[in-house]
DSSP file (Angstrom, degrees, kcal/mol; ACC not computed):
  #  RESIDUE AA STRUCTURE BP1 BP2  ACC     N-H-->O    O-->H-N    N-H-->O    O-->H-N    TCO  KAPPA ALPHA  PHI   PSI    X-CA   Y-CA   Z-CA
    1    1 A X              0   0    0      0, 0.0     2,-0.1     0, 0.0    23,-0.0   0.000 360.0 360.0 360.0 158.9  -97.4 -186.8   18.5
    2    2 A X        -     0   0    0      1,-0.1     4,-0.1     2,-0.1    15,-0.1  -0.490 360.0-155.8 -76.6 129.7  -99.4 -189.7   16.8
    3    3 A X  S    S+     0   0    0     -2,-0.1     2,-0.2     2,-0.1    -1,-0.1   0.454  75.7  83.7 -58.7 -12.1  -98.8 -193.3   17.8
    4    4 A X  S    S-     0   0    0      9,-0.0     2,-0.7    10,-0.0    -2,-0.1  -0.525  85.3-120.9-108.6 133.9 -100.0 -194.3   14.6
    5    5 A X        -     0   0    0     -2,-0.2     2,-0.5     2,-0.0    -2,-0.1  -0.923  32.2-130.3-106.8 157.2  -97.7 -194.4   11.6
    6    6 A X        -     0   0    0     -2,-0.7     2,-0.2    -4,-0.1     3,-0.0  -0.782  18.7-170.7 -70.5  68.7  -98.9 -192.1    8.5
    7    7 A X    >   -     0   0    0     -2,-0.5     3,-2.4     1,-0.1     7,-0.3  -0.588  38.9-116.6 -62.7 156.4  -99.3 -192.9    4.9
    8    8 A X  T 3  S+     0   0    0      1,-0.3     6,-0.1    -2,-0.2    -1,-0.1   0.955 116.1  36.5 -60.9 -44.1 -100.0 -189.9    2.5
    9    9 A X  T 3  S+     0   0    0     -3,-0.0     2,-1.3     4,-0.0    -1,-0.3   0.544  80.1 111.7 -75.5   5.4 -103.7 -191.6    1.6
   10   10 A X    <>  +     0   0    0     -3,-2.4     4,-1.5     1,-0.2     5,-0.3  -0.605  40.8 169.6 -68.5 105.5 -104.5 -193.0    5.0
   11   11 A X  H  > S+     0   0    0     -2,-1.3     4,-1.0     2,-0.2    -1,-0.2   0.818  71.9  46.7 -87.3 -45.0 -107.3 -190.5    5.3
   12   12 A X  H  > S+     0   0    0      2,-0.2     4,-2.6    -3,-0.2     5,-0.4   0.938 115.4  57.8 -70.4 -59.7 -109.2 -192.0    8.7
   13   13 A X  H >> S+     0   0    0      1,-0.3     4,-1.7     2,-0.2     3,-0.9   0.709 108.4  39.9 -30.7 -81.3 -105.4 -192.1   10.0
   14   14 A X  H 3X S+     0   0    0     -4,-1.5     4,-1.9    -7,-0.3     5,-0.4   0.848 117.9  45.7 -16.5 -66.0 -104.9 -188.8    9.5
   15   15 A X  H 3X S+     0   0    0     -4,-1.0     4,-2.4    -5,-0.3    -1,-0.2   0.994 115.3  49.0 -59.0 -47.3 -108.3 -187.6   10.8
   16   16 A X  H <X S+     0   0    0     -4,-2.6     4,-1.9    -3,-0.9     5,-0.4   0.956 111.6  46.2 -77.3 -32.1 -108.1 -189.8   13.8
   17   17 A X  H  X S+     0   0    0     -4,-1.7     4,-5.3    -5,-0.4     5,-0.4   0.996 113.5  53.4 -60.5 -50.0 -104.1 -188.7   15.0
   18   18 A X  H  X S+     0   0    0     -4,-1.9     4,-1.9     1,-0.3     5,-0.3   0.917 107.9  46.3 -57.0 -56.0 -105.3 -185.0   14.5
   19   19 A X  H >X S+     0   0    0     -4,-2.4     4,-3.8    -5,-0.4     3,-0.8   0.922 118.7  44.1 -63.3 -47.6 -108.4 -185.6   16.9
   20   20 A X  H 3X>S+     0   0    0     -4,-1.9     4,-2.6     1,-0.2     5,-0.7   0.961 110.3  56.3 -57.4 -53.7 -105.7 -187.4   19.4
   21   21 A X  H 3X5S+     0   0    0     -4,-5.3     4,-0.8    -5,-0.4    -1,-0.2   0.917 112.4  41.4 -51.1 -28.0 -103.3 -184.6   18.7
   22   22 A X  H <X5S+     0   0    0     -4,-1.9     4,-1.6    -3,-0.8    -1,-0.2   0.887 113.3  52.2 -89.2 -33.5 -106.0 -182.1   19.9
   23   23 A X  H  X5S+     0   0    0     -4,-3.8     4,-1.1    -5,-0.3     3,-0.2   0.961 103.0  52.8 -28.8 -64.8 -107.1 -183.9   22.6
   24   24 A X  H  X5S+     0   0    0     -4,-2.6     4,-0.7     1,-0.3     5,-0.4   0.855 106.8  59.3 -72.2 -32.7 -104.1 -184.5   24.1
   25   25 A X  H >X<S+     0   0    0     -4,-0.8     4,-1.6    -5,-0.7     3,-0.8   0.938 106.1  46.0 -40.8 -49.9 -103.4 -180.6   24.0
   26   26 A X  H 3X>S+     0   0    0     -4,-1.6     5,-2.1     1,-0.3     4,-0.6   0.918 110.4  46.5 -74.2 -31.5 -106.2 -179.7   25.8
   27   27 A X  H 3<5S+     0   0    0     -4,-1.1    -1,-0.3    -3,-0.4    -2,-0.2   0.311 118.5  48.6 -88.6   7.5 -106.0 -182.0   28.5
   28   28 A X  H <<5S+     0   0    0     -3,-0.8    -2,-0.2    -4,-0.7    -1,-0.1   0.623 126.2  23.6 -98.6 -13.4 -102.0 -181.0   28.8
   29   29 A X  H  <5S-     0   0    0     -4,-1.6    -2,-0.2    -5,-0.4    -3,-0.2   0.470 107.0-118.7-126.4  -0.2 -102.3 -177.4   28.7
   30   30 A X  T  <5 +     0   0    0     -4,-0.6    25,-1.8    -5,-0.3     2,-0.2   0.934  68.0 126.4  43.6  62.0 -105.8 -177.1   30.0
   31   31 A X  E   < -A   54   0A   0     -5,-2.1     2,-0.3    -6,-0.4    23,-0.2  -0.514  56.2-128.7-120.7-175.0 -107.2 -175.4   27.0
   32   32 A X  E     -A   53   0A   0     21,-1.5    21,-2.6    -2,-0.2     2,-0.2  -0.872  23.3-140.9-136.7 106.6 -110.0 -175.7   24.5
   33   33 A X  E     -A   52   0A   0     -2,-0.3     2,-0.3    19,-0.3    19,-0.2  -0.669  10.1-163.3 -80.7 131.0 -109.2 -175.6   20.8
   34   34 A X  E     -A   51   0A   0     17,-0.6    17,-2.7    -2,-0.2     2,-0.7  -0.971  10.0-157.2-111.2 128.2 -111.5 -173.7   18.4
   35   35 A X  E     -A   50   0A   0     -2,-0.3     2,-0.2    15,-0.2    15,-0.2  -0.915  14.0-176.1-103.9 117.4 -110.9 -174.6   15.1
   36   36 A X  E     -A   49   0A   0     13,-1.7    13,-2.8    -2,-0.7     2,-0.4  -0.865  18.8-143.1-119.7-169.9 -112.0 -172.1   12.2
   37   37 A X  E     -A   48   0A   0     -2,-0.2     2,-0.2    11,-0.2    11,-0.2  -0.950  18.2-177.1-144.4 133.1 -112.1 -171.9    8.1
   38   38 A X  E     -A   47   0A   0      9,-1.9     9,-4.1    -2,-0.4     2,-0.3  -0.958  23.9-133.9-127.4  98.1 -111.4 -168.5    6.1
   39   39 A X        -     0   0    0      7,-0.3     7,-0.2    -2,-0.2     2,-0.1  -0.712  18.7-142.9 -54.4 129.0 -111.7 -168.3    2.7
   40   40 A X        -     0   0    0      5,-0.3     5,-0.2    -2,-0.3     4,-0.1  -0.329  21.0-114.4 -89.5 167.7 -108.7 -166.5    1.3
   41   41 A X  S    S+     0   0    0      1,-0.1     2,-1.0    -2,-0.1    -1,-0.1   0.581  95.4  94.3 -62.4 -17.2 -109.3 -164.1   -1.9
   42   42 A X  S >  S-     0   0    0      1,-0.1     3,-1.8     0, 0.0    -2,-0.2  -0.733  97.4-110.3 -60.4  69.5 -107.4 -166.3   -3.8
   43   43 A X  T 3  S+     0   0    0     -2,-1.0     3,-0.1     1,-0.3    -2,-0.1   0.393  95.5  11.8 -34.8 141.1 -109.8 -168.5   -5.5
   44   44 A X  T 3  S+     0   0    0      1,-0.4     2,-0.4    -4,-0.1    -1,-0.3   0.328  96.7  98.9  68.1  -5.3 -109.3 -171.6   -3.9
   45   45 A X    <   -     0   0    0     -3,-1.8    -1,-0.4    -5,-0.2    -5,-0.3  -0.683  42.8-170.2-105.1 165.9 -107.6 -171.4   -1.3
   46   46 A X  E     - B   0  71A   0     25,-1.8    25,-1.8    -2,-0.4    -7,-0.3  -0.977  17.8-133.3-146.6 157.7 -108.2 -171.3    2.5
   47   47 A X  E     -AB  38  70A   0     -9,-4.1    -9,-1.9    23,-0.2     2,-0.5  -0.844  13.8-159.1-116.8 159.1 -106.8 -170.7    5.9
   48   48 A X  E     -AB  37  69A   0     21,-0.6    21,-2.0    -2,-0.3     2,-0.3  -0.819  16.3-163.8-120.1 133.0 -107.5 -173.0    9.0
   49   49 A X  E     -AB  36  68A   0    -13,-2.8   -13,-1.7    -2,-0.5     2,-0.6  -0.994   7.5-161.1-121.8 142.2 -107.0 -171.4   12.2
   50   50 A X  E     -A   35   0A   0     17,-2.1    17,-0.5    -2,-0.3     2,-0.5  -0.910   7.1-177.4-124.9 153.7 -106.6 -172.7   15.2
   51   51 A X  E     -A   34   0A   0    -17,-2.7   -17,-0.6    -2,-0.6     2,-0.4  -0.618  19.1-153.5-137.1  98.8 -107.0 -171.3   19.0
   52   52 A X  E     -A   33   0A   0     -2,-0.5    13,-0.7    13,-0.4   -19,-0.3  -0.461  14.3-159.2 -81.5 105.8 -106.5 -172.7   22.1
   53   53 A X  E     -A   32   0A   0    -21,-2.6   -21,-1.5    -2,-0.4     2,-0.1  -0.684  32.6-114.9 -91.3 141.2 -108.9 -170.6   24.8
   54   54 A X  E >   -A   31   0A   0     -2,-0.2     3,-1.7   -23,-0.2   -23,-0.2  -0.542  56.1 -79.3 -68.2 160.3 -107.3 -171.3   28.6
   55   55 A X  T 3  S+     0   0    0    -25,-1.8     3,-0.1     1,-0.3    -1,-0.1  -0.377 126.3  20.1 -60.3 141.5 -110.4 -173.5   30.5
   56   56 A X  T 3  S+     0   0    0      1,-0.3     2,-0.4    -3,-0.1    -1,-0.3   0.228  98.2 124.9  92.1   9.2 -113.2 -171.2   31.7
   57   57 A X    <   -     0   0    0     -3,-1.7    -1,-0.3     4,-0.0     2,-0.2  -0.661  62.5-132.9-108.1 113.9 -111.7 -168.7   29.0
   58   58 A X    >   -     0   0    0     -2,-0.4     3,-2.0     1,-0.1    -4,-0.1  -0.686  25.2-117.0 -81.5 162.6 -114.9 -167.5   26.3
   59   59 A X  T 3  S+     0   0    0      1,-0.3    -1,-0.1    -2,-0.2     4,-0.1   0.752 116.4  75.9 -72.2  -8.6 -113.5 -167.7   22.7
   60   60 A X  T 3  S+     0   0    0      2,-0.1    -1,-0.3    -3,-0.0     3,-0.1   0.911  84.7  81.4 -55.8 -27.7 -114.2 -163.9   22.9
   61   61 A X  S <  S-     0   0    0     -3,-2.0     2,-0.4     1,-0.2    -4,-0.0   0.321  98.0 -81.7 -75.1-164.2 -111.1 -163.6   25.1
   62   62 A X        -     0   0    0      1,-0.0     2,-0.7     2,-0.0    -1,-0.2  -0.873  57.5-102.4-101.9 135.8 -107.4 -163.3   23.9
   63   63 A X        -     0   0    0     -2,-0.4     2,-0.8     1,-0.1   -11,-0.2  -0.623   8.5-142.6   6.4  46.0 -105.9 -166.5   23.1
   64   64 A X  S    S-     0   0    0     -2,-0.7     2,-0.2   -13,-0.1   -11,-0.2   0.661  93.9 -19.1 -30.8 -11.7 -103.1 -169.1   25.0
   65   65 A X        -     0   0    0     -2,-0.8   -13,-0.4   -13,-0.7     2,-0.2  -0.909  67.2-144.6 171.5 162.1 -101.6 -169.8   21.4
   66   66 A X        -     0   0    0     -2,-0.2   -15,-0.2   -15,-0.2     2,-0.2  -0.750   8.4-170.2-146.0  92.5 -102.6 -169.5   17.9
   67   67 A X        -     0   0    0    -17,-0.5   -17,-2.1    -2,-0.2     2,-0.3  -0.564   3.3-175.7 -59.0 149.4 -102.0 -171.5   14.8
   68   68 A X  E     +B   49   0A   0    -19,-0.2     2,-0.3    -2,-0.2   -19,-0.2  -0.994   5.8 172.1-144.2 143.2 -102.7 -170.6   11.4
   69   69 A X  E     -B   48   0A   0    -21,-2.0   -21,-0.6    -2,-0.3     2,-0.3  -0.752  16.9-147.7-161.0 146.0 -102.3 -172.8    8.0
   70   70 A X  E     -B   47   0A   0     -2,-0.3     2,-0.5   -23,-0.2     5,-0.2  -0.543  26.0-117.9 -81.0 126.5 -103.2 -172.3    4.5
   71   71 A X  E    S+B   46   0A   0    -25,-1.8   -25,-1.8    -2,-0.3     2,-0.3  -0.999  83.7  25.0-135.8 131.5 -104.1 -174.9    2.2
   72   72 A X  S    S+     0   0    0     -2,-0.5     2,-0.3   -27,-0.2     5,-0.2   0.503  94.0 138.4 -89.0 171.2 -103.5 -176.5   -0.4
   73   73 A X  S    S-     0   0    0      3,-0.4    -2,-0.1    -2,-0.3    -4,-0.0  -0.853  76.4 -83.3-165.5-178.0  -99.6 -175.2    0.3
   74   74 A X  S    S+     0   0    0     -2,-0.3     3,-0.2     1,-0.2    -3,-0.1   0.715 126.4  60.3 -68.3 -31.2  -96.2 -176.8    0.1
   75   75 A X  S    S+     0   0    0      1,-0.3     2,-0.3    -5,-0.2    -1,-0.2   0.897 117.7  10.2 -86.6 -45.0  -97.0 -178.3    3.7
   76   76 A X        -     0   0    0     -6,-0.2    -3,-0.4     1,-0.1    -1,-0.3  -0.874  47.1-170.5-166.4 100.5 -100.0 -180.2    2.8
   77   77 A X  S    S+     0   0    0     -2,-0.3     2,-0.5    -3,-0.2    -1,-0.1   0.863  77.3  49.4 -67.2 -44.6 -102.0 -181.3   -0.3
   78   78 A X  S >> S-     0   0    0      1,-0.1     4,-2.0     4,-0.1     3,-0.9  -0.549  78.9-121.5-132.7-177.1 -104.8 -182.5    1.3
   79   79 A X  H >> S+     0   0    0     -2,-0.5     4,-3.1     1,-0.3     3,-1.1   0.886 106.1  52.1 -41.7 -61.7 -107.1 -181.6    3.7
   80   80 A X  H 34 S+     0   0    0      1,-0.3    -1,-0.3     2,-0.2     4,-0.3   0.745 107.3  47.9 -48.9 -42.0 -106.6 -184.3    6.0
   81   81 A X  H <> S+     0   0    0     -3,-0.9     4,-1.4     2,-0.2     3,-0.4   0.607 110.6  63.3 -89.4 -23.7 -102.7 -184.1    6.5
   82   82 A X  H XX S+     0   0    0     -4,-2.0     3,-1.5    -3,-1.1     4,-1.1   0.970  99.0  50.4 -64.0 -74.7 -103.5 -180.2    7.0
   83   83 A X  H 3X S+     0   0    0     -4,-3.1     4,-0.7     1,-0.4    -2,-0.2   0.472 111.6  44.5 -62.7  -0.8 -105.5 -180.7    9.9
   84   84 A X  H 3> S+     0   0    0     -2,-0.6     4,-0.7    -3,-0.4    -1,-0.4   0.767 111.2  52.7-116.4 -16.8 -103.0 -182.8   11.7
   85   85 A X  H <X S+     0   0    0     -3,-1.5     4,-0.8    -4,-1.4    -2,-0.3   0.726 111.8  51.3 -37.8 -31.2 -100.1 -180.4   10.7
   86   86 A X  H >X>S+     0   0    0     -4,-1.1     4,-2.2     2,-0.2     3,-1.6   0.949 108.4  50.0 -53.0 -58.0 -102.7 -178.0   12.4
   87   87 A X  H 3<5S+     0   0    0     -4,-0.7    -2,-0.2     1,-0.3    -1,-0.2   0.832 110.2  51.7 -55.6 -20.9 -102.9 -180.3   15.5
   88   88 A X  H 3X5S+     0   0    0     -4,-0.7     4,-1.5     2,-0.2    -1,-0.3   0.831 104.7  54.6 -84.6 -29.4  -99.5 -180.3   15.8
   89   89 A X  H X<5S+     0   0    0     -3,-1.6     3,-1.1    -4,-0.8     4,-0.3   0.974 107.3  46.3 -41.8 -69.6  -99.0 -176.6   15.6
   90   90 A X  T 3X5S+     0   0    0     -4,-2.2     4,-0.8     1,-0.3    -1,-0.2   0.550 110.0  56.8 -83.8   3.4 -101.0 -175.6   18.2
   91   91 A X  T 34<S+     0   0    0     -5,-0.6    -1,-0.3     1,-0.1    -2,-0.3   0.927 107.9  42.2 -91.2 -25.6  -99.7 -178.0   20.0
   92   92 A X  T << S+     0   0    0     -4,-1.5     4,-0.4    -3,-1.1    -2,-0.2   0.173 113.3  54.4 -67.4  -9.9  -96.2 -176.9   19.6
   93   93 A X  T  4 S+     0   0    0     -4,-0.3     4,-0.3     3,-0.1    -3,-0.1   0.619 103.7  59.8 -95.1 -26.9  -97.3 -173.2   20.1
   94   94 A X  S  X S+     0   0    0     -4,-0.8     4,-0.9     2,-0.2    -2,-0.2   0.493 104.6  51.7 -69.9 -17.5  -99.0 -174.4   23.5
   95   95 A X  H  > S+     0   0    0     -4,-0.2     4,-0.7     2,-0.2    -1,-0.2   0.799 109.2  44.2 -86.1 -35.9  -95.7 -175.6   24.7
   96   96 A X  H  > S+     0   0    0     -4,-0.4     4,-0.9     2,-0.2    -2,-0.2   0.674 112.1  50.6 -84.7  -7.8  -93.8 -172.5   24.1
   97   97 A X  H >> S+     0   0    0     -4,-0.3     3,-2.3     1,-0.2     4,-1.4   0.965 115.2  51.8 -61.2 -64.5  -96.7 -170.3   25.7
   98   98 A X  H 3X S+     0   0    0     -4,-0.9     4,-1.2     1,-0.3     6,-0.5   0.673 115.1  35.8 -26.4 -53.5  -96.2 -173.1   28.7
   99   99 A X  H 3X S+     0   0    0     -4,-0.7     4,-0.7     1,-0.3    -1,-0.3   0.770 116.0  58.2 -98.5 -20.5  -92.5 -172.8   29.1
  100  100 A X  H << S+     0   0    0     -3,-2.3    -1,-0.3    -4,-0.9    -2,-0.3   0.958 111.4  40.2 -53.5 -51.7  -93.0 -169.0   28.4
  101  101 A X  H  < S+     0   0    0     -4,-1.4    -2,-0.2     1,-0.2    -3,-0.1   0.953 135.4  20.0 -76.4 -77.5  -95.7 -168.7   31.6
  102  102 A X  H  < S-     0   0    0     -4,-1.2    -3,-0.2     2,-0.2    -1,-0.2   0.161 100.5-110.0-101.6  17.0  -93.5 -170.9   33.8
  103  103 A X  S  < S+     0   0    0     -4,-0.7     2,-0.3    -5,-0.4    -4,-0.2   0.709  89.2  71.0  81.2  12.9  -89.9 -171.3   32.7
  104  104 A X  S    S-     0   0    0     -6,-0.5    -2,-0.2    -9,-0.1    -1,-0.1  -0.979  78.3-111.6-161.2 145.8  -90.5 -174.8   31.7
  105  105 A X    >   -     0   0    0     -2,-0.3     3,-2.5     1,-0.2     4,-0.2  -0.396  46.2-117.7 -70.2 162.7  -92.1 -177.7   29.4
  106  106 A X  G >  S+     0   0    0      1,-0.3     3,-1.4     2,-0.2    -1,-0.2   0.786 109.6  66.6 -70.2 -14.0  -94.6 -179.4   31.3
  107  107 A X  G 3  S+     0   0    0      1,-0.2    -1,-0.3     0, 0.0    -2,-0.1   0.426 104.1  50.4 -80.4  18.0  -92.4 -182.7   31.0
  108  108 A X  G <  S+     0   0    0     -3,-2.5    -1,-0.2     2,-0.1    -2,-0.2   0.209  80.1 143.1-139.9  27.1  -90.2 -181.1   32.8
  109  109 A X    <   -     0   0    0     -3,-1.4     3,-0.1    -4,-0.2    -3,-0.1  -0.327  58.7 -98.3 -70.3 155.0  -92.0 -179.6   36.0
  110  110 A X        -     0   0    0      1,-0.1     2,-0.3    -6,-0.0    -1,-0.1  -0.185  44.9-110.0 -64.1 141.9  -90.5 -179.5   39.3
  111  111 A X        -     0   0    0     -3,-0.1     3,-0.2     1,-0.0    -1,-0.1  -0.528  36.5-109.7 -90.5 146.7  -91.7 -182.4   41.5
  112  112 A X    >   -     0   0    0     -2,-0.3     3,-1.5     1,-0.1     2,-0.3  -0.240  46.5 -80.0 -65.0 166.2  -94.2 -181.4   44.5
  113  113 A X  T 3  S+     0   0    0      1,-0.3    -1,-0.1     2,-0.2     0, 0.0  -0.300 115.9  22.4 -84.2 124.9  -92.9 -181.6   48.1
  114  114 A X  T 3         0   0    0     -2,-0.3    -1,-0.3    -3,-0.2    -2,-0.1   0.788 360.0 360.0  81.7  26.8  -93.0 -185.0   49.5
  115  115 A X    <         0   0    0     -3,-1.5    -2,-0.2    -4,-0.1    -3,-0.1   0.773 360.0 360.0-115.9 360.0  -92.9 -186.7   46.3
């Protein structure tokens, strides 16, 4: 989660937590997020997807987690505050895959022998 706190127009804010947010995903879950843009049929609108490929994983492959959100929406007027509700998704989708594969969050793995 962002260190930083948020106002609706902090724009940089926004843009820079979401890039922390994505980071930190990838280096926790040892993924790579591909971010794409869909225009919907719906004049104006669009959806943002996001996908987290496991490391060594091409984006051709199936997925570790998937986010999806549409904007403009109830969630998020502007762009910027969509893309860190994005970051946050797939980070929160990367946690339940996580606890899914191994029965646990990663804050909460079993400590190795002899530590």
């Amino acid at each position: 989660m962002s260190r930083r706190q948020l106002k609706a127009d902090d724009v940089d804010g926004f843009v820079l937590a979401a890039g922390d947010e994505f980071r930190e995903c990838e280096l926790t879950f040892h993924v790579d997020v591909k971010i794409s843009l869909k225009w919907r049929q719906e004049r104006g609108k669009f959806l943002l997807t996001a996908a987290a490929y496991e490391w060594g994983v091409t984006a051709e492959g199936v997925p570790y987690a998937v986010a999806e959100r549409e904007w403009p929406s109830h969630r998020a007027q502007s762009l910027h505050a969509l893309l860190y509700s994005l970051a946050v998704s797939i980070s929160v989708a990367c946690q339940r895959q996580y606890r899914d594969d191994h029965g646990y969050y990663p804050s909460e793995a079993p400590a190795k022998a002899g530590q």
